[in-house]
C-alpha positions as CSV (number, residue, x, y, z in Angstrom):
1,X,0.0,0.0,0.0
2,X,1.3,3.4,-1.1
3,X,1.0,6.7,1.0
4,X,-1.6,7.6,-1.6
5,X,-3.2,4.9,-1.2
6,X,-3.4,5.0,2.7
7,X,-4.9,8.9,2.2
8,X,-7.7,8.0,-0.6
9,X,-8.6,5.0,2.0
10,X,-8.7,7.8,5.0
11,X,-11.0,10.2,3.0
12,X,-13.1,7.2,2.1
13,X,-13.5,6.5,6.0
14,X,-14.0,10.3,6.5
15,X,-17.2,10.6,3.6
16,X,-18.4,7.4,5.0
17,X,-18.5,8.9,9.0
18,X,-20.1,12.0,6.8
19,X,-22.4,10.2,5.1
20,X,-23.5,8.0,8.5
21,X,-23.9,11.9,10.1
22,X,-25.9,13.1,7.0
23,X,-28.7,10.1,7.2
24,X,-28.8,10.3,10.9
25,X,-29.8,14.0,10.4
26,X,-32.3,13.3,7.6
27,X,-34.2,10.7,9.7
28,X,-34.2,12.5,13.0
29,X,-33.8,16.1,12.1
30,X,-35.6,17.7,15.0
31,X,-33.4,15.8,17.4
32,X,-29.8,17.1,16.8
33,X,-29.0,20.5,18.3
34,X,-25.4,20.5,16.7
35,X,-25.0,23.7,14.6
36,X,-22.3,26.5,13.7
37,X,-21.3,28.2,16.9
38,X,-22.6,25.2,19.6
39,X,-18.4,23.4,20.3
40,X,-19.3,22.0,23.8
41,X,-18.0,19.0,22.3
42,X,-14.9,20.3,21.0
43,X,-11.9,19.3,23.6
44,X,-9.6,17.2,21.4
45,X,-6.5,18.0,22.3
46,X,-4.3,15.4,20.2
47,X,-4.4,12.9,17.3
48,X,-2.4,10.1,15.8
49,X,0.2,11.0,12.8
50,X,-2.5,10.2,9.8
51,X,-4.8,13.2,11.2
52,X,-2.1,14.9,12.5
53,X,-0.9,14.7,8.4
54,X,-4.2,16.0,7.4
55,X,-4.5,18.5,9.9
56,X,-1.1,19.9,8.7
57,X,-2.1,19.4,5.2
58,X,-5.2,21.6,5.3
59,X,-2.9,24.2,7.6
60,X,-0.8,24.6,4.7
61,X,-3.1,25.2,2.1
62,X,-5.8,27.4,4.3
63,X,-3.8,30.1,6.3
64,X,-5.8,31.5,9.1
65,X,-5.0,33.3,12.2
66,X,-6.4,33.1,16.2
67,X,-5.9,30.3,18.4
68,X,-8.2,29.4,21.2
69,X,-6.9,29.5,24.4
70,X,-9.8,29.1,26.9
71,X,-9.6,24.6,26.9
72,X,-11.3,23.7,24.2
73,X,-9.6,22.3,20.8
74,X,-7.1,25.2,20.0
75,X,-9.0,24.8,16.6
76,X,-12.2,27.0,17.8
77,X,-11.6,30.6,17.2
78,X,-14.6,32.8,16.9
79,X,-17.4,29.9,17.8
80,X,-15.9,28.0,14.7
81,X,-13.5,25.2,13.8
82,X,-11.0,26.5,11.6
83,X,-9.8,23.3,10.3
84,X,-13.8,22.2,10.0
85,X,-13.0,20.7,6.0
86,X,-9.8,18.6,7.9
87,X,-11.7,17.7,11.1
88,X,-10.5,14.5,12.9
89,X,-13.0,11.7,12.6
90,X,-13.5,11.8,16.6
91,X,-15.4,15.3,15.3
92,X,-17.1,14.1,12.7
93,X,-19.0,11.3,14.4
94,X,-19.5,13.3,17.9
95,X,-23.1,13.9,18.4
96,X,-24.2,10.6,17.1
97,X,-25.7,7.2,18.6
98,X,-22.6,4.9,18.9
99,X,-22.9,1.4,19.5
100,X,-20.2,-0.5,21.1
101,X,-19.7,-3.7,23.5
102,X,-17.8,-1.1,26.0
103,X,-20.7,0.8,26.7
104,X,-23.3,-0.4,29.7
105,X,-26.7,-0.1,27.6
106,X,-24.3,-1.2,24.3
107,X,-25.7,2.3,22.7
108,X,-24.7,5.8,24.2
109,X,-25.7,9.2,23.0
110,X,-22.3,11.6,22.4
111,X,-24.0,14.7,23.3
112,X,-25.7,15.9,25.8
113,X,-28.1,17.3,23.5
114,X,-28.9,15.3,20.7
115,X,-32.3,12.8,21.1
116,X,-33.3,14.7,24.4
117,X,-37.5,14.7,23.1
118,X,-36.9,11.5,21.1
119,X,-34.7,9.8,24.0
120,X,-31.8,7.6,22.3
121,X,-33.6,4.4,22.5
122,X,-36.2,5.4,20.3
123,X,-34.0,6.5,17.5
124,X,-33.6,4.5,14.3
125,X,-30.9,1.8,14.5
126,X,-30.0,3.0,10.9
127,X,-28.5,6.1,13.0
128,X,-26.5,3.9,15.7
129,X,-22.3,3.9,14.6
130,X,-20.9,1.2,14.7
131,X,-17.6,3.2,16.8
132,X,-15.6,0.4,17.4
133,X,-15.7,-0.2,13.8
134,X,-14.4,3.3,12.5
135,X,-11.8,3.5,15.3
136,X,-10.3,-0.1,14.0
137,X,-10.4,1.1,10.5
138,X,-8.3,4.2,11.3
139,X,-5.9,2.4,13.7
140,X,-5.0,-0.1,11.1
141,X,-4.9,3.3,8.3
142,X,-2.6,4.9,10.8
143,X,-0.3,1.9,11.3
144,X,0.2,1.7,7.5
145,X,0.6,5.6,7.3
146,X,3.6,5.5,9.9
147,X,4.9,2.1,7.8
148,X,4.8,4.7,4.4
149,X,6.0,7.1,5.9
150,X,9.1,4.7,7.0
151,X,8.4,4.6,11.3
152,X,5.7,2.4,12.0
153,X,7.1,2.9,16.2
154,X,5.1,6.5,15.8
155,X,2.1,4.5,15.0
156,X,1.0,4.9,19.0
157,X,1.9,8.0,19.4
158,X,0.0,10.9,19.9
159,X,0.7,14.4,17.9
160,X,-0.5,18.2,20.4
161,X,-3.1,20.2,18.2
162,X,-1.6,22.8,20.1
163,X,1.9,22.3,18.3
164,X,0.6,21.5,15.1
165,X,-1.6,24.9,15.1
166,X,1.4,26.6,16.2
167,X,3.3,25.4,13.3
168,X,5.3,22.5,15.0
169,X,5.3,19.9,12.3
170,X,6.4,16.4,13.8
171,X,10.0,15.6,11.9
172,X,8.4,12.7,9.7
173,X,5.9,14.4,8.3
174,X,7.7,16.9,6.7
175,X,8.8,14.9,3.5
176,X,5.5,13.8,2.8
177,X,4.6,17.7,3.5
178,X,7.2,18.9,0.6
179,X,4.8,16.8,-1.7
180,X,2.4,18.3,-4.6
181,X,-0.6,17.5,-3.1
């Protein structure tokens, strides 16, 4: 698998958690509260080296100023995410049903918000993610991003949103960075 490959394979995983959030909205509309300006759910404060890649990626090629500094993802400036297009997939499935064998009722709501009228258990199970799924997917994604990228030991680790909104590329990435896009 080449490093293209690896990305075309992320930002099929990425449309698919889109796609998952777009049906979930069309059948239960009324009970979603997320919108433009509501980021109580925005507190990432680090990824693994494939997001940190895109994250760095859309950086480069969108230049935008402010940093937030209050706790929240140092991506919210002005009630927004500025890196909204490159979002983590963490941000692109929170507010949704997720299913998984960790949880105690097996389903869990990720917001606060979301199905309060409808109440979680009455939602369609065509909206319930599947979370253990999409977090396998992008382990094994990111494990054969750190192989192409020649250090498959960073696979584990952990890259600050902090430093990479500051600038503070990690060392490997920069090759790949240099790249036409």
């Amino acid at each position: 698998m080449t490093h293209n490959d690896v990305i075309n394979k992320y930002n099929e995983l990425r449309a698919y958690c889109d796609g998952f959030w777009d049906n979930a909205v069309k059948l239960h509309p009324d009970q979603f509260k997320c919108r433009k300006g509501c980021s109580i759910c925005c507190e990432l404060q680090s990824v693994n080296l494939l997001e940190a890649y895109n994250c760095c990626v859309h950086l480069l090629n969108n230049r935008s100023t402010g940093k937030n500094t209050d706790g929240r993802c140092v991506f919210i400036f002005d009630d927004s995410c500025r890196i909204y297009e490159a979002r983590p997939l963490i941000c692109r499935t929170h507010g949704l049903l997720l299913k998984s064998p960790e949880f105690t009722n097996e389903i869990a709501p990720s917001c606060p918000f979301n199905f309060e009228t409808l109440g979680f258990e009455n939602a369609s199970r065509s909206c319930v993610l599947d979370i253990d799924r999409i977090t396998g997917n992008l382990v094994r994604l990111n494990l054969a991003f750190c192989i192409t990228a020649g250090d498959q030991s960073l696979a584990g680790n952990r890259f600050s949103l902090e430093d990479l909104a500051e600038g503070a590329v990690p060392e490997i990435l920069v090759p790949l960075l240099e790249r036409p896009q």
